[in-house]
TIMI-2910 file (N, C-alpha, C, CB; in pm, 1 decimal, decimal comma, always signed):
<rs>
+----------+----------+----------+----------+----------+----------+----------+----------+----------+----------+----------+----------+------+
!      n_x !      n_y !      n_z !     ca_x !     ca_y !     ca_z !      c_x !      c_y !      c_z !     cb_x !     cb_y !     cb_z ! resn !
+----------+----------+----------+----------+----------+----------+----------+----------+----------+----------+----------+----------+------+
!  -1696,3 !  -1852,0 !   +124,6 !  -1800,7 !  -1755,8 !   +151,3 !  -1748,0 !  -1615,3 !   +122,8 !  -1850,6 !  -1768,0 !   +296,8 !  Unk !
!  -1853,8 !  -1525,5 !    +70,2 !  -1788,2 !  -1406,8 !    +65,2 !  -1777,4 !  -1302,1 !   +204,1 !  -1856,1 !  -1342,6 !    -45,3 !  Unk !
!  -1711,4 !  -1232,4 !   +203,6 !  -1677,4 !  -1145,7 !   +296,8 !  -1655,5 !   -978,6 !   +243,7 !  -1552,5 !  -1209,1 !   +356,3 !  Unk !
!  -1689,6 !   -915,4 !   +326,2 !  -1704,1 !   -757,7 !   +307,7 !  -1631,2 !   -657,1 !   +397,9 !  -1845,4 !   -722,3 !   +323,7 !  Unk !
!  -1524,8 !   -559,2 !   +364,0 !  -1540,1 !   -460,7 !   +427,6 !  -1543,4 !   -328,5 !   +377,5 !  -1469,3 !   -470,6 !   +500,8 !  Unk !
!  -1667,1 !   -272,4 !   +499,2 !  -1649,0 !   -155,1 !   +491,2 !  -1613,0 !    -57,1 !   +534,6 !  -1692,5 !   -135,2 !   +477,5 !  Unk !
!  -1625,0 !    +96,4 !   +495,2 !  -1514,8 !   +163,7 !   +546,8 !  -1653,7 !   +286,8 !   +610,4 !  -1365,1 !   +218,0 !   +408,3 !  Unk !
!  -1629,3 !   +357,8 !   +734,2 !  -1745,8 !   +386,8 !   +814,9 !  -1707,1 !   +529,5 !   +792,4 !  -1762,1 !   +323,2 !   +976,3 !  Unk !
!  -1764,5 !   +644,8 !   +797,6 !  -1781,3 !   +736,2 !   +769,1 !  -1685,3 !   +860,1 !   +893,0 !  -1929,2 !   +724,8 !   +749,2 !  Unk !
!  -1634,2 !   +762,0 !  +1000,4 !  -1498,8 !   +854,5 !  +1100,0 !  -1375,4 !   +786,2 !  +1053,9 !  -1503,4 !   +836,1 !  +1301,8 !  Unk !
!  -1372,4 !   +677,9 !   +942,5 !  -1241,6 !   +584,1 !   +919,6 !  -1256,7 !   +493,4 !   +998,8 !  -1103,7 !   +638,2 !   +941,1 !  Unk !
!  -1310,6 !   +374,7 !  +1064,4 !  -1309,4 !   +294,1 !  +1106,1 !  -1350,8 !   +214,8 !  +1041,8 !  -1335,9 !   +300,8 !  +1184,6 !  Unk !
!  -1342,2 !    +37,0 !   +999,1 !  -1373,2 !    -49,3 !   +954,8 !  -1435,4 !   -138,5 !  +1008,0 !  -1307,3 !    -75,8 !   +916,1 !  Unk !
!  -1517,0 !   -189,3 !   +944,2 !  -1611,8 !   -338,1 !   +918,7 !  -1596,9 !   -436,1 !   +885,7 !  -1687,9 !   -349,3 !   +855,1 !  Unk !
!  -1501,2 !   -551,1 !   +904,3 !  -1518,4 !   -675,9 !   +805,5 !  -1596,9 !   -768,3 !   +860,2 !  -1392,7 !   -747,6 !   +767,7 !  Unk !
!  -1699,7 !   -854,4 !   +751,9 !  -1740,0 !   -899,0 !   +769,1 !  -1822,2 !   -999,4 !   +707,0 !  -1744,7 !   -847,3 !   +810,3 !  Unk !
!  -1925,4 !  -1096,7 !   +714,1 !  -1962,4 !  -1193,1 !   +614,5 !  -2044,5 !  -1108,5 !   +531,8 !  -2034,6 !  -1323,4 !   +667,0 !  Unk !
!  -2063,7 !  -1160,0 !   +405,8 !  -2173,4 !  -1134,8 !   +365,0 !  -2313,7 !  -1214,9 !   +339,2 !  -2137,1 !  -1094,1 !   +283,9 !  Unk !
!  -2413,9 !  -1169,9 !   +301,2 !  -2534,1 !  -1222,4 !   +340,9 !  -2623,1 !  -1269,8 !   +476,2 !  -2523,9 !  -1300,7 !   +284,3 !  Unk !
!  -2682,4 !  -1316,9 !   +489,6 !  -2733,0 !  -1313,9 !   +603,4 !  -2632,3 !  -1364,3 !   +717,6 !  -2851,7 !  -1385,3 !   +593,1 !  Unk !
!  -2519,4 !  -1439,0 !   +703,9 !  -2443,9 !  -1435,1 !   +879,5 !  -2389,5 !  -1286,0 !   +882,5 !  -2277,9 !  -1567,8 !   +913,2 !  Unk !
!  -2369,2 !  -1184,1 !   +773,7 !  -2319,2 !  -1056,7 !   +821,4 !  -2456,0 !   -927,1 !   +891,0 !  -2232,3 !   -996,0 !   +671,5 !  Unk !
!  -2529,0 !  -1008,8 !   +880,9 !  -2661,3 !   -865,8 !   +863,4 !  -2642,1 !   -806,1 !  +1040,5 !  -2900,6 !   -951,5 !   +819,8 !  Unk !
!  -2609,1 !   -912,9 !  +1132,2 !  -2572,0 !   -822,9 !  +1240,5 !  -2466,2 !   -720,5 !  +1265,8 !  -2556,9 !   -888,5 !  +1321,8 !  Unk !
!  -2343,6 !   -768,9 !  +1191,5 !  -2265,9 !   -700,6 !  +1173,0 !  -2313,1 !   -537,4 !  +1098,0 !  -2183,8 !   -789,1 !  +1110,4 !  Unk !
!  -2370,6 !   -571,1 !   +968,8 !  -2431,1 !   -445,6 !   +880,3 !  -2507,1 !   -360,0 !   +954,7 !  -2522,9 !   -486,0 !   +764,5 !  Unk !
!  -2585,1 !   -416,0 !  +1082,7 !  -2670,7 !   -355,3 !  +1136,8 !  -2659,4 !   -249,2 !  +1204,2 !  -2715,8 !   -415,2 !  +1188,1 !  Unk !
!  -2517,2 !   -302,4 !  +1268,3 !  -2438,5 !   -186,3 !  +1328,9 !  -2362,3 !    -73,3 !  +1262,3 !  -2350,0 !   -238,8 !  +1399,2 !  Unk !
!  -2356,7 !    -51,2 !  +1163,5 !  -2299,2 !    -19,1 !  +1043,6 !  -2382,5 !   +131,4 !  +1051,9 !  -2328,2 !   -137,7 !   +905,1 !  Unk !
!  -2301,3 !   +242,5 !  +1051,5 !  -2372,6 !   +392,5 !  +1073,7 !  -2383,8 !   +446,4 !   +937,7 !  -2281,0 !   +506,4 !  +1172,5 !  Unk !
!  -2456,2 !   +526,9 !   +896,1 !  -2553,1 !   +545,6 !   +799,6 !  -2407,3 !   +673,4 !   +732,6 !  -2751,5 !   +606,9 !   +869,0 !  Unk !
!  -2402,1 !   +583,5 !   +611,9 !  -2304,6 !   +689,0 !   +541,9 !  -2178,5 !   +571,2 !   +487,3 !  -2235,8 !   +832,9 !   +676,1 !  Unk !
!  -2196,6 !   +428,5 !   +565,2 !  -2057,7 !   +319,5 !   +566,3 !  -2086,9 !   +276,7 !   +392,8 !  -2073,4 !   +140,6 !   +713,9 !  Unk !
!  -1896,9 !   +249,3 !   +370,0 !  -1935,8 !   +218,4 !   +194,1 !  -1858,7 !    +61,2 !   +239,3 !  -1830,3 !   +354,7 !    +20,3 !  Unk !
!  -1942,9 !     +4,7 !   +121,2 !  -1837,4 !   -132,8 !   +101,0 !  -1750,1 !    -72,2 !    -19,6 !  -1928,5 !   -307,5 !    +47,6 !  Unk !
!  -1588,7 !   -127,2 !    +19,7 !  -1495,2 !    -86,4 !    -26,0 !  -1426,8 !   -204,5 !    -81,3 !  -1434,4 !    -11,3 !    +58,5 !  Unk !
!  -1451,5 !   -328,0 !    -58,4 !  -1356,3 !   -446,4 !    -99,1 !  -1464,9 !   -603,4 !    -31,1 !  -1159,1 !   -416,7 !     +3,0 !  Unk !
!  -1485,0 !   -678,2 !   -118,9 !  -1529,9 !   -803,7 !   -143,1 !  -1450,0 !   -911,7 !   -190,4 !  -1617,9 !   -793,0 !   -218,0 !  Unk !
!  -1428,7 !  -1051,5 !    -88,7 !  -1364,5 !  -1105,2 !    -85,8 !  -1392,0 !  -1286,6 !    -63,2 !  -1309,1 !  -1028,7 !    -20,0 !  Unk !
!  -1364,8 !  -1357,8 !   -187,3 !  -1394,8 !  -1508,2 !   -127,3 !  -1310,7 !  -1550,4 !    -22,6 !  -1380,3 !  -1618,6 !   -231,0 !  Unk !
!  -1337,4 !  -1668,1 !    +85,3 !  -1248,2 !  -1739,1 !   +157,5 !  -1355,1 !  -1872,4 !   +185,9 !  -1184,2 !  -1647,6 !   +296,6 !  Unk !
!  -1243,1 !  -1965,7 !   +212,7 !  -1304,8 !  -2047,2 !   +265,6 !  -1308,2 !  -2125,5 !   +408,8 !  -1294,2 !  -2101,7 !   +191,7 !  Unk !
!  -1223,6 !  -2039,7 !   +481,7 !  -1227,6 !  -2022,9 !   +594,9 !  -1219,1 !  -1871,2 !   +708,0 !  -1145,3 !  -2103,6 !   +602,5 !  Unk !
!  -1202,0 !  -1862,9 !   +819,6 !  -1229,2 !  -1737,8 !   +902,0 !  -1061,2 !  -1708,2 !   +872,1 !  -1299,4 !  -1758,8 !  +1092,3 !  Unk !
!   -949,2 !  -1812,0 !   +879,5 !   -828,3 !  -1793,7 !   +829,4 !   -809,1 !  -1727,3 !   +710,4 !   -776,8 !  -1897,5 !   +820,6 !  Unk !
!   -859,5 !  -1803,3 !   +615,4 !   -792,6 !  -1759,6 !   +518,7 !   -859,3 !  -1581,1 !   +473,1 !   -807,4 !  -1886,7 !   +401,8 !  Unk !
!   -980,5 !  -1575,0 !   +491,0 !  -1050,9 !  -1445,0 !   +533,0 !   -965,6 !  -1350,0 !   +584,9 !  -1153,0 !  -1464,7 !   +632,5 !  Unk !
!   -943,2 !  -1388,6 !   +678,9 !   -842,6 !  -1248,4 !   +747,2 !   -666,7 !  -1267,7 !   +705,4 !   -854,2 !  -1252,8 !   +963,7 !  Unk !
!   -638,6 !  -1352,3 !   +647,1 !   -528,5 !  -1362,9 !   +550,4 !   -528,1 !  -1257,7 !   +439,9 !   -532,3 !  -1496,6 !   +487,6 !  Unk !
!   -599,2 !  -1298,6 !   +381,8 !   -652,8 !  -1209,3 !   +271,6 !   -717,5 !  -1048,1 !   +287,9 !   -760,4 !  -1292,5 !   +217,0 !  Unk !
!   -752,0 !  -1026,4 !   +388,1 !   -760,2 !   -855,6 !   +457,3 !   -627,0 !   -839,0 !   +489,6 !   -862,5 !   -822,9 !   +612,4 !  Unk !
!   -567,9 !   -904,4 !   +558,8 !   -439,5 !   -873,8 !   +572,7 !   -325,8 !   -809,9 !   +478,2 !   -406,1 !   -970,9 !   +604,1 !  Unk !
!   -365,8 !   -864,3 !   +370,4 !   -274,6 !   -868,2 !   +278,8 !   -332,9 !   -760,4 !   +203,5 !   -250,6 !   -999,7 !   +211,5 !  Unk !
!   -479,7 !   -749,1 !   +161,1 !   -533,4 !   -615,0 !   +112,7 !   -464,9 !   -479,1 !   +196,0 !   -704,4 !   -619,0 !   +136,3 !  Unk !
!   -485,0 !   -456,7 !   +313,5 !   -459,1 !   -382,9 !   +383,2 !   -325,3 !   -361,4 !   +421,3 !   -524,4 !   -401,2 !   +456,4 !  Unk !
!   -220,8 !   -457,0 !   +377,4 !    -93,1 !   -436,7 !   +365,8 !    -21,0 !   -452,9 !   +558,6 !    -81,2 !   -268,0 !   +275,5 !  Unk !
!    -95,7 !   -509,7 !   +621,2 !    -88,2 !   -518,4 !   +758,5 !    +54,2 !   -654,4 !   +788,8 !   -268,0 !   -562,2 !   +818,8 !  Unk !
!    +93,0 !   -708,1 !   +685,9 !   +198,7 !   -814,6 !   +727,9 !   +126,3 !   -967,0 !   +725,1 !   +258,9 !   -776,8 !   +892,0 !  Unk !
!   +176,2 !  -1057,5 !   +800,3 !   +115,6 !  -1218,8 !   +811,6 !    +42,6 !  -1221,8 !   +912,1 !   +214,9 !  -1339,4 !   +831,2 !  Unk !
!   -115,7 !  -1235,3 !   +852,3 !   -211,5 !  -1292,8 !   +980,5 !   -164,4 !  -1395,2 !  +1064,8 !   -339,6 !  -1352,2 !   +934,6 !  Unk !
!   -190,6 !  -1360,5 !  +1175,0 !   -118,2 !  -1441,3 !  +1320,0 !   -257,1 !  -1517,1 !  +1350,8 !    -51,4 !  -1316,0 !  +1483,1 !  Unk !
!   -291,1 !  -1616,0 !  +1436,1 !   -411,5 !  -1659,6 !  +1545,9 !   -353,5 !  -1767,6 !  +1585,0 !   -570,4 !  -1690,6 !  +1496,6 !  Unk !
!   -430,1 !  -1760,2 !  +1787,8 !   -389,3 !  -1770,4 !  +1842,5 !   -492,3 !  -1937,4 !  +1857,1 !   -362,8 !  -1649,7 !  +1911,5 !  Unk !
!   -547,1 !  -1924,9 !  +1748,5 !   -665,8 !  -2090,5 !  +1767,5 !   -631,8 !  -2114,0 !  +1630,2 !   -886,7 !  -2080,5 !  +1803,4 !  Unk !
!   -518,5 !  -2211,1 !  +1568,1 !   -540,5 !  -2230,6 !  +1418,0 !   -642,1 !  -2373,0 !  +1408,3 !   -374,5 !  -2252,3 !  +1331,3 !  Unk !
!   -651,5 !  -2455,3 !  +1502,8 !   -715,0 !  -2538,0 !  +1443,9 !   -848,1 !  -2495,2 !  +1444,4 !   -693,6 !  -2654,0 !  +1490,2 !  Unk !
!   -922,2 !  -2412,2 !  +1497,3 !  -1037,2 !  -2347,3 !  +1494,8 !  -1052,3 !  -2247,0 !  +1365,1 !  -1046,6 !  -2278,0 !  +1624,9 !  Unk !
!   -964,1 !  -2138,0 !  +1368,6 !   -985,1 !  -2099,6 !  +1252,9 !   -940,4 !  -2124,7 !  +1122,3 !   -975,0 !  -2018,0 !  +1264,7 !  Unk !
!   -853,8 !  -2250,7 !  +1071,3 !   -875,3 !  -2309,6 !   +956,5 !   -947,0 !  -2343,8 !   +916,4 !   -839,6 !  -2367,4 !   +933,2 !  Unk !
!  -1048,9 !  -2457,7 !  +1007,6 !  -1111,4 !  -2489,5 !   +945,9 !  -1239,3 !  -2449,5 !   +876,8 !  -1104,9 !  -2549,9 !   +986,5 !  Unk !
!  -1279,1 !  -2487,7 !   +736,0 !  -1385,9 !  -2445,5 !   +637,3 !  -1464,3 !  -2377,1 !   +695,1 !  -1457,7 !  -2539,6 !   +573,3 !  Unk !
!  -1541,1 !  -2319,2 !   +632,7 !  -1716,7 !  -2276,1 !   +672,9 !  -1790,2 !  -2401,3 !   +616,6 !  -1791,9 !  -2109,1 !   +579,5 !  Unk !
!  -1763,8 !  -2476,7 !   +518,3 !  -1825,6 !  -2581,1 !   +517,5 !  -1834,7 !  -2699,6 !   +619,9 !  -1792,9 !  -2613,2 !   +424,6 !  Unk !
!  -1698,6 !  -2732,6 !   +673,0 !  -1697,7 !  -2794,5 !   +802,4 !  -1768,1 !  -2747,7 !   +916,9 !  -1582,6 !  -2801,2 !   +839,2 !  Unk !
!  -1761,8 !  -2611,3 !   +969,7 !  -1841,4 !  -2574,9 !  +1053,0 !  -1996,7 !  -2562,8 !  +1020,4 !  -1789,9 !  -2470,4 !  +1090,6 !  Unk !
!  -2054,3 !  -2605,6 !   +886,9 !  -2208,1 !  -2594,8 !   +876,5 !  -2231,2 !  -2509,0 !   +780,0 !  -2282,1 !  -2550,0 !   +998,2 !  Unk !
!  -2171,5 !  -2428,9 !   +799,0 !  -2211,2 !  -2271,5 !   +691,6 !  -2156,0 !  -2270,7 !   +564,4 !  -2147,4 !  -2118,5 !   +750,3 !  Unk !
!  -2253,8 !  -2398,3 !   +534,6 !  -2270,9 !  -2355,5 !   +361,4 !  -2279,6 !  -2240,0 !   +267,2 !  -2369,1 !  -2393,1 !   +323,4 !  Unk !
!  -2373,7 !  -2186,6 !   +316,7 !  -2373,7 !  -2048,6 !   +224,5 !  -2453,1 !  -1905,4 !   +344,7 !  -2504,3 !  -2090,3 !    +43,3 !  Unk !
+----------+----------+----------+----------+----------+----------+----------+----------+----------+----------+----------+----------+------+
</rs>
């Protein structure tokens, strides 16, 4: 699934899904926020693996791996 973040107009960030599981996220999103970086994953892991590594932050840690490995397809969320 793809994933988005953006960058908010005091420097604070957004990541988040895109398409409709992100629109709550977007919603909150203050008027001026840019998307700055778009990203496949196929899990919530590998997702924040991959921000991680954009953002130069070191090795994503979590504290639930069997939860967040697994797919978005396993959990339902096809698209």
């Amino acid at each position: 699934m793809k994933h988005e973040l953006w960058l908010e107009p005091d420097g604070c960030q957004t990541f988040c899904l895109a398409g409709a599981h992100g629109d709550g996220a977007r919603a909150l999103l203050p008027e001026g926020s840019k998307l700055v970086w778009e990203v496949e994953a196929e899990s919530y892991f590998e997702a924040m693996t991959r921000y991680y590594s954009y953002m130069d932050w070191g090795e994503y840690q979590t504290d639930f791996p069997e939860q967040d490995k697994m797919s978005y397809r396993e959990l339902g969320w096809d698209s």
